[in-house]
C-alpha positions in Angstrom: -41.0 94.5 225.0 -42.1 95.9 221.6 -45.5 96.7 220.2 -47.3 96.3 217.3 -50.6 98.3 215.9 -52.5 96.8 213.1 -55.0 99.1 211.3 -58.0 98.8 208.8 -58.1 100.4 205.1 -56.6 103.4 204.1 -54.2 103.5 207.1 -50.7 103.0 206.0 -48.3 103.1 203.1 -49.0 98.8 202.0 -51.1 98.9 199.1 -53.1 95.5 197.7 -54.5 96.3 194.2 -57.1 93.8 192.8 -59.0 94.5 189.7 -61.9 92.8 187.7 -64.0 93.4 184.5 -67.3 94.2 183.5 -71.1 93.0 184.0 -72.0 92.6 179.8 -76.1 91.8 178.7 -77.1 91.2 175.7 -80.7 92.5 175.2 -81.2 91.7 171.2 -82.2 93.7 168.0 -85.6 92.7 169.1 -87.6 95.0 167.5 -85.5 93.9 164.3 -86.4 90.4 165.1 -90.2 91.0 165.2 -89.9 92.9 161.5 -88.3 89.4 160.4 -91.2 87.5 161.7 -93.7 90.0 160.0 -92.5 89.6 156.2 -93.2 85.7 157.1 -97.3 86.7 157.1 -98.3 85.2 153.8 -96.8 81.9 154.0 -98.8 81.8 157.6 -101.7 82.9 155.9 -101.6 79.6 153.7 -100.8 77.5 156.4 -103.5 78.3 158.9 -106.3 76.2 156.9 -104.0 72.8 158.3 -102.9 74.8 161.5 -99.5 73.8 161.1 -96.7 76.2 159.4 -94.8 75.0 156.4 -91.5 73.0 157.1 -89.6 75.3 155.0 -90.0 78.3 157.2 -91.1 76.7 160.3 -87.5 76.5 161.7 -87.1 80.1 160.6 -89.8 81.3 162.3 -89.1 78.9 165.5 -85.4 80.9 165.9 -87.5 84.3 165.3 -90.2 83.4 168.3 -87.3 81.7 170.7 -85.8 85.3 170.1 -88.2 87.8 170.5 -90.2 85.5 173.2 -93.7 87.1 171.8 -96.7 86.9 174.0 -99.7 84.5 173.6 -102.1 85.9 170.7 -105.8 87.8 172.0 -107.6 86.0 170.2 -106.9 82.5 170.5 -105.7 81.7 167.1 -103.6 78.6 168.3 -101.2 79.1 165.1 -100.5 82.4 166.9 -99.4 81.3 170.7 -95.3 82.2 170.0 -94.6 79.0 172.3 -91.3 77.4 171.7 -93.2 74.1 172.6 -96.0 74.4 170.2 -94.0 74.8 168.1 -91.5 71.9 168.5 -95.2 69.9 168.6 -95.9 71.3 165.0 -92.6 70.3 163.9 -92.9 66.8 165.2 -96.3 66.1 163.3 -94.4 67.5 159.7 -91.8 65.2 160.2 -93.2 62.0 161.5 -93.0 60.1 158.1 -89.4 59.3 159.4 -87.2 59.0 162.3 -84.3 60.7 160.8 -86.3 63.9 160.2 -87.6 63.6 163.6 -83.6 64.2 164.9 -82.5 66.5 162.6 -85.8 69.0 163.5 -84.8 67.8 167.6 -81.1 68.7 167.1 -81.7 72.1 165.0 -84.1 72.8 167.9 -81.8 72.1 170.4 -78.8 74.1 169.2 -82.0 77.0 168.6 -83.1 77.0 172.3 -79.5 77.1 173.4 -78.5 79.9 171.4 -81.4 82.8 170.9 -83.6 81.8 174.1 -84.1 84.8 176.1 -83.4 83.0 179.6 -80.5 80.8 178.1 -78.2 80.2 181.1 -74.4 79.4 181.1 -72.0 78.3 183.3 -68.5 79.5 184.7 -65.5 77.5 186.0 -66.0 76.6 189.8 -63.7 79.4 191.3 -63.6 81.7 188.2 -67.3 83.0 188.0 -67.7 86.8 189.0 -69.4 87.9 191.6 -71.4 90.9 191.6 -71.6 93.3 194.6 -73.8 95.9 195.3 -72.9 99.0 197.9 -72.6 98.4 200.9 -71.8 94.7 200.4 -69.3 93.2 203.0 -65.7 92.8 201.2 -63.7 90.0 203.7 -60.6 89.6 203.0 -58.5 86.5 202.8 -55.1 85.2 204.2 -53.1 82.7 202.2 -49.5 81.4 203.6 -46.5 83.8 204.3 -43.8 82.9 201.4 -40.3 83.4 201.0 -38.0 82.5 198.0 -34.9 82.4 200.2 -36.3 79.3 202.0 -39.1 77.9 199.9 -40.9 76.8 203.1 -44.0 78.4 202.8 -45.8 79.2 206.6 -49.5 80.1 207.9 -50.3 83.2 208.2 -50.9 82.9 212.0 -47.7 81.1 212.3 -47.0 84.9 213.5 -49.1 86.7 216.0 -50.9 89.0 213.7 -54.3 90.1 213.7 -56.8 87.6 214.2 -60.9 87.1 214.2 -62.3 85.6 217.0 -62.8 82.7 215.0 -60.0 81.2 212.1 -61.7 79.6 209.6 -59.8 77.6 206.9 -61.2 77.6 203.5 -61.5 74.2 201.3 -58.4 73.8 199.6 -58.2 71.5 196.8 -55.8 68.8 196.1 -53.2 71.1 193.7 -53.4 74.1 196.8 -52.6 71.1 199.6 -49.5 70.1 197.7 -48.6 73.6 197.2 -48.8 74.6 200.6 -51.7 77.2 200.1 -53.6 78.1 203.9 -56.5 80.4 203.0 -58.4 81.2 206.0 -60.8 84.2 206.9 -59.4 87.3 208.4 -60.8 90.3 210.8 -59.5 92.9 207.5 -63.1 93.6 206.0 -64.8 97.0 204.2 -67.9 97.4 202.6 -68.5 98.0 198.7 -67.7 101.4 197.3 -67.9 103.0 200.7 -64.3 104.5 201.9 -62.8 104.1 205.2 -60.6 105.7 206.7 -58.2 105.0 209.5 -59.3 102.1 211.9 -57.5 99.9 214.2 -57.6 96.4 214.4 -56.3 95.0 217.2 -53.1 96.0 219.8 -50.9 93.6 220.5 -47.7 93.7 222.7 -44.9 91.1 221.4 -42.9 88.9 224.2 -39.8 88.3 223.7 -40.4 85.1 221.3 -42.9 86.3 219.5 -40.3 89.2 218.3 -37.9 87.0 217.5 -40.4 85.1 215.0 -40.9 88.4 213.2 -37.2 88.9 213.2 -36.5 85.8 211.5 -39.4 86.1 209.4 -38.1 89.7 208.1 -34.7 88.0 207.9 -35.4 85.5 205.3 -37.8 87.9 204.1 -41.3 86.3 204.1 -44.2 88.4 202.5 -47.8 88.1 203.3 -50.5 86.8 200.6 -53.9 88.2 201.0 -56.7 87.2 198.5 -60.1 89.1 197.5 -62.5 88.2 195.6 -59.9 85.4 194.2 -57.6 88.0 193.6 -54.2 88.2 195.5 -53.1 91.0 196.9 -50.5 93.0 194.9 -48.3 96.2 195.9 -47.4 98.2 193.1 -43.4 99.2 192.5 -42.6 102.2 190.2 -40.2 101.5 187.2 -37.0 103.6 188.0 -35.7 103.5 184.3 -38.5 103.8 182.1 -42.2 104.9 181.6 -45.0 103.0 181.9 -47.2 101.2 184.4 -45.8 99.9 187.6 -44.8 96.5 188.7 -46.9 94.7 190.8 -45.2 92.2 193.3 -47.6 89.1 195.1 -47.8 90.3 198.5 -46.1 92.8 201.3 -42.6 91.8 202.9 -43.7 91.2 206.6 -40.8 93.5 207.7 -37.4 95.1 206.8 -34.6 95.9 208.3 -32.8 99.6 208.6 -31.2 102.1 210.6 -32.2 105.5 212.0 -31.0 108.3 210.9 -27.3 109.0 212.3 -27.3 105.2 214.1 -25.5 102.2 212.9 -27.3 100.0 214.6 -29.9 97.5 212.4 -33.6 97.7 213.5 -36.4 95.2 212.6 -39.9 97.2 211.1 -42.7 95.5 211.2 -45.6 96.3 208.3 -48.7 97.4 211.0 -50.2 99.3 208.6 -52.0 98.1 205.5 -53.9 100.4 203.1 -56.4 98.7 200.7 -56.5 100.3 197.3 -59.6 97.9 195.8 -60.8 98.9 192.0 -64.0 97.9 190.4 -65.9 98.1 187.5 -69.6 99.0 187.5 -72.4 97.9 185.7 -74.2 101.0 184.2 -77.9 98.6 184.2 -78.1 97.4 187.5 -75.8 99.4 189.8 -74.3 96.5 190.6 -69.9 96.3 190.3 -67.3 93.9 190.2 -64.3 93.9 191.8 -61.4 94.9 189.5 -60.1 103.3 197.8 -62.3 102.5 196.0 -62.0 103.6 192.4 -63.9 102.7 189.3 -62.0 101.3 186.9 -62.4 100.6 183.0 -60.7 97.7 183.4 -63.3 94.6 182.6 -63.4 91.6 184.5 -62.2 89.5 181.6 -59.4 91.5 181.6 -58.4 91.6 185.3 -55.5 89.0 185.2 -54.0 91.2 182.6 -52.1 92.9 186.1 -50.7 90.3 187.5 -49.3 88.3 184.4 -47.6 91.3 183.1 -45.6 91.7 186.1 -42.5 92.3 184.0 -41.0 93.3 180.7 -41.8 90.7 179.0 -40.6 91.6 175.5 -36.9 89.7 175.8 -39.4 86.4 176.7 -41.1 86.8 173.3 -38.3 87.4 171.3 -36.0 84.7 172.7 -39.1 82.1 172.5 -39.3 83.2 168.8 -35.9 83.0 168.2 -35.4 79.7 169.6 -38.0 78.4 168.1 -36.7 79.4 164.5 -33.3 77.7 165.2 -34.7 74.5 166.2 -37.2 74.7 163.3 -34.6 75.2 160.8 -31.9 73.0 161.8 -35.3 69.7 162.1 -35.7 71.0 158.7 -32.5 70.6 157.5 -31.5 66.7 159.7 -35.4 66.0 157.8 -34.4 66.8 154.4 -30.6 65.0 154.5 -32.4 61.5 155.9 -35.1 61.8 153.3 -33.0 62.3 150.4 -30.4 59.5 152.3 -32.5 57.4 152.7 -34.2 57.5 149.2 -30.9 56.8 147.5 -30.2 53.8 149.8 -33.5 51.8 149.4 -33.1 52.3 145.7 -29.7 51.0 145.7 -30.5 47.6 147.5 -33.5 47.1 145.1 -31.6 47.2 142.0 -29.2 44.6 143.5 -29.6 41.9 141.1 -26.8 39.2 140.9 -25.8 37.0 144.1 -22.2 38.6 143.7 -23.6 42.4 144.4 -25.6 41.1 147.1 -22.6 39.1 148.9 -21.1 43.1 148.5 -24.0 44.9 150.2 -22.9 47.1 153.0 -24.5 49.2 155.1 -27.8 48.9 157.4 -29.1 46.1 155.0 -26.5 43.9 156.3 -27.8 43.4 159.7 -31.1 43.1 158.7 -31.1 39.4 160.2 -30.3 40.7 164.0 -31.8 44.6 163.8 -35.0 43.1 165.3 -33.5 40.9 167.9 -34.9 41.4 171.4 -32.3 43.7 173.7 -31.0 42.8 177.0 -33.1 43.5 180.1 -36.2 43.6 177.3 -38.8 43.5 180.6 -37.1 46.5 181.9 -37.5 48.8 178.2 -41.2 47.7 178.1 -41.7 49.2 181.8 -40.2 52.7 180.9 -41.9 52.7 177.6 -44.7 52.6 179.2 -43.9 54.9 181.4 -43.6 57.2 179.2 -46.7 56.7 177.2 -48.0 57.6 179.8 -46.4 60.5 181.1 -46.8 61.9 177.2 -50.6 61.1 177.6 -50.7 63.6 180.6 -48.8 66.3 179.5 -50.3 66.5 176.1 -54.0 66.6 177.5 -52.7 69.2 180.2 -51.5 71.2 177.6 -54.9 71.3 176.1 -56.8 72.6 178.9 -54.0 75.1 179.8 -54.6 76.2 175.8 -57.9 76.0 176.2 -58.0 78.4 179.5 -58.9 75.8 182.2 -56.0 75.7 184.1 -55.4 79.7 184.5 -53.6 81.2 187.3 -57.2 82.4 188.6 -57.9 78.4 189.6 -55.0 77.7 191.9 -53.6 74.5 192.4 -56.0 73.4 189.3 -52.9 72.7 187.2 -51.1 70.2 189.8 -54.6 68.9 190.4 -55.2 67.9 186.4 -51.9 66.7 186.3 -52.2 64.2 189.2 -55.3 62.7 188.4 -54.8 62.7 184.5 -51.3 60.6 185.5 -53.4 58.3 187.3 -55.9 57.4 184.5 -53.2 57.1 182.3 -52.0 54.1 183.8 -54.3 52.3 181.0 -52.3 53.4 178.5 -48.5 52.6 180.2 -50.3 49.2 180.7 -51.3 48.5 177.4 -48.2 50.0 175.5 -45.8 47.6 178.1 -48.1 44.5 177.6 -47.8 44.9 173.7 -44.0 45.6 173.9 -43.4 42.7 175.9 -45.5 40.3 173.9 -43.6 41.3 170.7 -40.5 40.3 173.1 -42.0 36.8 173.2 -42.6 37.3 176.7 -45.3 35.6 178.8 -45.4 36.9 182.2 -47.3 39.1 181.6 -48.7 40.0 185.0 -45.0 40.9 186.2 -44.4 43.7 183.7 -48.0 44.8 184.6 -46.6 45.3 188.4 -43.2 46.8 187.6 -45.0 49.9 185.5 -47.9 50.5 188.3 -44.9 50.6 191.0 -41.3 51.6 189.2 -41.2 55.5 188.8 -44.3 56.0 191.4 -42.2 54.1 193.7 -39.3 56.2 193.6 -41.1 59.2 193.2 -43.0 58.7 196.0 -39.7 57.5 198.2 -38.1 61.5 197.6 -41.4 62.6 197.7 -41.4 61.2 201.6 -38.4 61.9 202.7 -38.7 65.8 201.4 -41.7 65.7 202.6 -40.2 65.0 206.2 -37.6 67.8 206.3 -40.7 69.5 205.5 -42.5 68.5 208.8 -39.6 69.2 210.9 -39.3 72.7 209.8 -42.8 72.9 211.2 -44.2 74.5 207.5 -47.4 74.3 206.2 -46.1 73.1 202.4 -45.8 69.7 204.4 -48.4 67.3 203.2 -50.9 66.4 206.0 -51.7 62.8 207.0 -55.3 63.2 205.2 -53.9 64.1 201.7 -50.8 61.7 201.9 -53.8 59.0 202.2 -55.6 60.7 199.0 -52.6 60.3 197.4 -51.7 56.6 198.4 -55.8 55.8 197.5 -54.9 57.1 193.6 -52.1 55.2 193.3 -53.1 51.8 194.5 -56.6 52.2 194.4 -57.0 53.6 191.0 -53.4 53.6 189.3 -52.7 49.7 189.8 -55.9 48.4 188.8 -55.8 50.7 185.5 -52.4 49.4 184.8 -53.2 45.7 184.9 -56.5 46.3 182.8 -54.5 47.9 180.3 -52.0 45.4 180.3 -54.8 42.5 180.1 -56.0 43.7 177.3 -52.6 44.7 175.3 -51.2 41.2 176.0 -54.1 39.5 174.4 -54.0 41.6 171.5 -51.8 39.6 168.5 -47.9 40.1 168.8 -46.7 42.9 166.4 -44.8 41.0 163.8 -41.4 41.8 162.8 -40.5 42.9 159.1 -38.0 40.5 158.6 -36.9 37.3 160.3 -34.2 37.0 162.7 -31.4 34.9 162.9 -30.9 32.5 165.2 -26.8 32.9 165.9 -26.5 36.9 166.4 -23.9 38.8 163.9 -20.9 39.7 165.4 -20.5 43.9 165.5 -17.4 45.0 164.3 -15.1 47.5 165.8 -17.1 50.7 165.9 -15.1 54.2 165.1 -15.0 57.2 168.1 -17.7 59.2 166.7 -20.1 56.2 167.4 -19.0 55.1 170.7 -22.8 54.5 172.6 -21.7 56.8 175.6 -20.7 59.5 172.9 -23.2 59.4 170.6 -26.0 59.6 174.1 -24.8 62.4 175.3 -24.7 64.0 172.4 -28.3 63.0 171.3 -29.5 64.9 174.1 -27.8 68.3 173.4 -30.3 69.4 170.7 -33.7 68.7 172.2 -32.1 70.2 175.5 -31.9 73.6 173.2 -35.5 73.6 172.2 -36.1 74.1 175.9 -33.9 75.4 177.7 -35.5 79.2 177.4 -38.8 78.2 178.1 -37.4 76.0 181.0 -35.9 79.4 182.3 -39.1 81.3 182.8 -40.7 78.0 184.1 -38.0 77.4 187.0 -38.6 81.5 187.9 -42.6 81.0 187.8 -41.7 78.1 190.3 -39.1 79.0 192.8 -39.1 82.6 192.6 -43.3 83.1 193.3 -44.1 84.3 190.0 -46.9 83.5 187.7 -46.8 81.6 184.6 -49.4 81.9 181.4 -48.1 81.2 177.9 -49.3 78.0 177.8 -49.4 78.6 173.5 -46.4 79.3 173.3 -45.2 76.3 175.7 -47.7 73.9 173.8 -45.8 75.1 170.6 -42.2 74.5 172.6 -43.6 70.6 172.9 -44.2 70.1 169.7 -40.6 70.8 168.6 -39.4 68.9 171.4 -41.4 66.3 170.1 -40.2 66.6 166.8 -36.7 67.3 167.7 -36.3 63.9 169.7 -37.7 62.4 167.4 -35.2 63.3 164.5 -32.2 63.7 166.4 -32.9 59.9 167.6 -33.8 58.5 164.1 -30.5 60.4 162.8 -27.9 58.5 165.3 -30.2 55.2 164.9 -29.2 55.1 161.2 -25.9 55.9 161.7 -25.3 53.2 164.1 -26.9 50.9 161.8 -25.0 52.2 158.8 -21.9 51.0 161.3 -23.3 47.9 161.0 -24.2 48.1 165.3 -27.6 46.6 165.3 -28.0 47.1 169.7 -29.9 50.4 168.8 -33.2 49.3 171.3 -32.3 50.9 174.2 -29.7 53.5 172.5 -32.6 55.2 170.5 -34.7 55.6 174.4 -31.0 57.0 175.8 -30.4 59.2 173.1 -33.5 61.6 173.5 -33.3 60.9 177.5 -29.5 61.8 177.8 -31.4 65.4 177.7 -32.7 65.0 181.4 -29.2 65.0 182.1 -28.4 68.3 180.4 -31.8 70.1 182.3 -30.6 68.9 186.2 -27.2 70.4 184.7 -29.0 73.5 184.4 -31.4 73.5 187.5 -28.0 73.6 188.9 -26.2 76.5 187.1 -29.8 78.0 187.8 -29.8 77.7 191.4 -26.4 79.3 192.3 -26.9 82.5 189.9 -30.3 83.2 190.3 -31.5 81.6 193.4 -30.3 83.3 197.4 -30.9 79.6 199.3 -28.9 79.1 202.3 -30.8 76.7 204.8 -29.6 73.5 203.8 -33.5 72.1 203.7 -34.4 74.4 201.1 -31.4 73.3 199.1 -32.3 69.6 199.4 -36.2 70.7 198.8 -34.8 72.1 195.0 -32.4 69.5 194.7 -34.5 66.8 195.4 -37.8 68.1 193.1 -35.9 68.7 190.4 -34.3 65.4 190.4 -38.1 64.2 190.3 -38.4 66.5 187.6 -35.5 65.5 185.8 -36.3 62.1 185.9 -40.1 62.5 184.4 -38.3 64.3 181.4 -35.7 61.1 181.1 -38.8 58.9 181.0 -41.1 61.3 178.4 -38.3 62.2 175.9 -36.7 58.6 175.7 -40.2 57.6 175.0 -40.6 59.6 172.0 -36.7 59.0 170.6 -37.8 55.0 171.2 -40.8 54.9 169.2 -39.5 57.5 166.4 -36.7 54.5 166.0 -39.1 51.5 166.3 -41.4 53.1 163.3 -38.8 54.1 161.4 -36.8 50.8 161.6 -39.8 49.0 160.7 -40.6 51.1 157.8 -37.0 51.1 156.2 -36.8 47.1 156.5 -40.2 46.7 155.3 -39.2 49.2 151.9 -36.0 46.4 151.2 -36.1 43.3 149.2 -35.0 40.4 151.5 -34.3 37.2 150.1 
């Protein structure tokens, strides 16, 4: 039989640090503000025989009495009131000769009240807005799931026997926190604001001899407990051994460890009973009030309270090999940009200044196969569904990318990212609809309802088939990252009952649209290829293709995996925004440069090369997942191994579909331009 003690704050040697910023008001140079308004006395003076103000200063002095908010006049004088509303009255009669001054006076109005009224109100992100507390204020602290990035199964917190209230409540999770495995339910840890504590217990509880052994295995694929205040997680600060400077903070406590006693061999199993709750705030110097940031006041502000958790690590060799990788990739899309240009230039002028029939019979090059360059591709149907695919795919990560810029999508908002990203995919089916209906009409095909089905169900299907059976090995492990009944339903109602009918609106509506119309005509008997050298054999020249895209990512990609699979947060949405637009650009190039050499061969099959080209570099990024998890990952269990494998194979997949997307229609334009710049007889 062994025991276990839990105790309140300030008890042990387990420290959560949380911090937040600061309260700021903005009170206004208002005795500046009513000096303005004076020096406007003479032109009010004229006005008051029509008792309404000139229009010249009347928006002036509407800004100046929104500001300073002055109080009604004595005497009556109604010119005199300081109302916002009589004055937007006065306003309206000046500028009733026409409707268009009546908007512009509204709309300057508007933006006025917004910006200088005195009881203007704003809004915060739902789960991001700070919360004051005053002393004395209860402080309840939150569990979240135990974690472990040996297994990657992620567990409720009273999975174990710890500590409990008398009752468990579970917190509203959203869609993003589901699919992550988040459980954040209430716990019986709670202090009151700016009011130390010292040593309480909890609860006493004696462990059986399964219970024990769930804490041994726990500390044995060393779990560590996430607690949350205030929507801050719990951190435990580890001092750099090497260098100066602040400490590290690590997400959570380790449940247990394992040592020895002094002069014994034998291992024991610890258990962490003991938590100490180190909470910092900030206080407002106006109201009294503070916000979380023993207790100890802080100067950090609450915009500023992330800052501890996202610089979790050195972070310098990340900014420097960003930068450095960026420059390479910059420099050598430079360089591919400049060659084709100046190629390119030479060629078109060449073919134009072909005059005689006997120095056209000569022409060689990609003007020869300008007759079959436009000739639909085997398994057409097929391209059109993963073009569309990946229209749609790009669609969603580039309007992700925007919020994540923009600061929606911060670590603060968990699961918002996975959230955005699921529901942006499915109203992006419009798009893959419309882009594959368009594509397959320029095909000459006419079924159009068929392609419309294969892009709803293609890569969702087999997404959702790994997603299932992963999802299974999940369930059986008894872990609370498996998907319940209720949010597998959400997800199946998105896809058919949201995806599918976007998808064949979109395709509607692209199929009746006119056919794009090729540049040139196409024969009827196809030209025979000729024998192609090494250097351009397709499986060659694909594999290839993909190596240089691959290297605009393959840093970022490194701190992504680690922000993924080894707990860790992830924030430089900039600099990954900027990382996409070189891929973008790199793709692109790298597939426009092989398309012209294949059709400088005189190979004129270059549809479905130019998507494989820029894909081939999914291949390259499971290759790496791979070198990834044996040197930096410590799986053993051979679920958690088929959980990586199998998500990243999802993963992998998504990038085959978005970057053959991009190489596909950086051919298609630039075909179509090139033809278009030739004289064809």
């Amino acid at each position: 039989m062994s025991r276990t003690e839990s105790n309140g704050p300030h008890s042990g040697s387990t420290r959560s640090r949380v911090r937040v910023g600061t309260r700021i008001k903005d009170t206004g140079p208002a005795t500046k503000v009513r000096g303005n308004a004076a020096s406007l006395d003479e032109k009010e003076r004229r006005a008051k025989k029509n008792h309404f103000l000139p229009f010249d200063s009347l928006l002036i002095f509407l800004m100046l009495e929104c500001k300073t908010g002055l109080e009604p006049s004595r005497t009556g004088d109604p010119f005199r009131i300081g109302s916002c509303e009589f004055l937007l009255h006065s306003i309206m009669e000046r500028a009733a000769a026409g409707s268009r001054a009546i908007r512009t006076v509204f709309f300057f109005t508007t933006i006025c009240i917004l910006l200088f009224s005195h009881n203007a109100l704003s809004f915060y992100l739902p789960g991001v807005s700070p919360e004051d507390f005053q002393k004395g204020d209860l402080l309840n602290v939150k569990v979240n799931k135990l974690t472990s990035i040996k297994t990657q199964l992620p567990y409720s917190y009273y999975s174990l026997p710890f500590c409990s209230p008398k009752t468990i409540i579970d917190s509203r999770e959203n869609l993003g926190e589901v699919l992550r495995g988040d459980r954040i339910e209430n716990s019986p840890y709670v202090f009151k604001m700016r009011e130390p504590q010292m040593c309480n217990v909890v609860c006493r509880i004696t462990l059986d001899a399964r219970t024990a052994k769930e804490f041994k295995d726990k500390i044995e694929d060393e779990y560590r407990v996430n607690m949350i205040l205030d929507n801050l997680p719990s951190v435990v600060p580890i001092l750099r051994s090497e260098q100066e400077g602040p400490p590290i903070y690590q997400l959570g406590f380790h449940v247990g460890l394992k040592g020895q006693y002094a002069g014994s061999k034998d291992e024991k199993y610890f258990i962490y009973n003991h938590l100490s709750f180190t909470v910092k705030f900030h206080k407002d110097e106006l109201t009294d009030s503070a916000r979380i940031v023993g207790f100890e006041e802080s100067e950090v502000k609450w915009a500023s309270r992330w800052d501890t958790y996202l610089l979790m690590t050195d972070d310098q060799i990340h900014w420097f090999s960003i930068v450095n990788s960026l420059m390479i990739v910059l420099f050598l899309s430079g360089m591919v940009a400049m060659i084709m240009l100046r190629t390119l230039y030479r060629d078109i002028s060449k073919y134009n200044e072909l005059e005689t029939q006997e120095e056209a019979q000569e022409e060689t090059g990609w003007k020869l196969v300008h007759a079959d360059v436009f000739r639909p591709p085997s398994h057409s149907d097929m391209l059109c569904v993963y073009v569309g695919t990946g229209v749609q795919f790009l669609g969603m990560v580039v309007v992700t990318m925007l919020f994540a810029v923009l600061g929606f999508l911060s670590p603060s908002n968990r699961g918002g990212l996975m959230t955005a990203m699921l529901f942006l995919w499915v109203f992006m089916g419009l798009f893959a609809g419309y882009t594959a209906a368009r594509l397959y009409k320029m095909f000459k095909g006419t079924e159009w309802k068929k392609i419309a089905l294969r892009t709803a169900f293609l890569f969702p299907a087999a997404v959702f088939i790994v997603f299932f059976v992963l999802n299974a090995l999940i369930w059986g492990q008894k872990s609370s990252g498996a998907v319940p009944f209720g949010t597998m339903f959400a997800l199946v109602f998105l896809w058919f009952g949201i995806s599918v009918p976007l998808v064949f609106v979109g395709s509607y509506v692209g199929f009746r649209k006119p056919a794009i119309e090729d540049p040139v005509k196409t024969n009827k008997i196809p030209r025979q290829i000729p024998e192609q050298p090494l250097y351009m054999n397709p499986i060659f020249s694909i594999l290839i293709g993909g190596i240089l895209p691959f290297g605009a990512v393959f840093i970022e990609l490194f701190f992504i995996l680690t922000s993924i699979w080894l707990n860790q947060f992830y924030y430089i949405f900039g600099f990954l925004f900027i990382v996409f637009i070189i891929l973008l650009v790199t793709c692109a190039e790298i597939s426009i440069v092989l398309c012209y050499f294949q059709l400088c061969s005189e190979d004129y099959l270059w549809w479905w090369r130019s998507y494989l080209t820029s894909g081939s570099s999914a291949l390259y990024l499971f290759l790496y997942a791979t070198f990834y998890f044996f040197t930096k990952l410590e799986i053993t269990k051979p679920v958690s191994g088929a959980l990586y494998f199998g998500y990243m194979l999802i993963a992998s997949y998504a990038f085959f579909v978005l970057t053959g997307t991009i190489g596909f229609y950086a051919c298609f334009i630039f075909t179509r331009l090139i033809y278009s710049s030739v004289k064809i007889d």
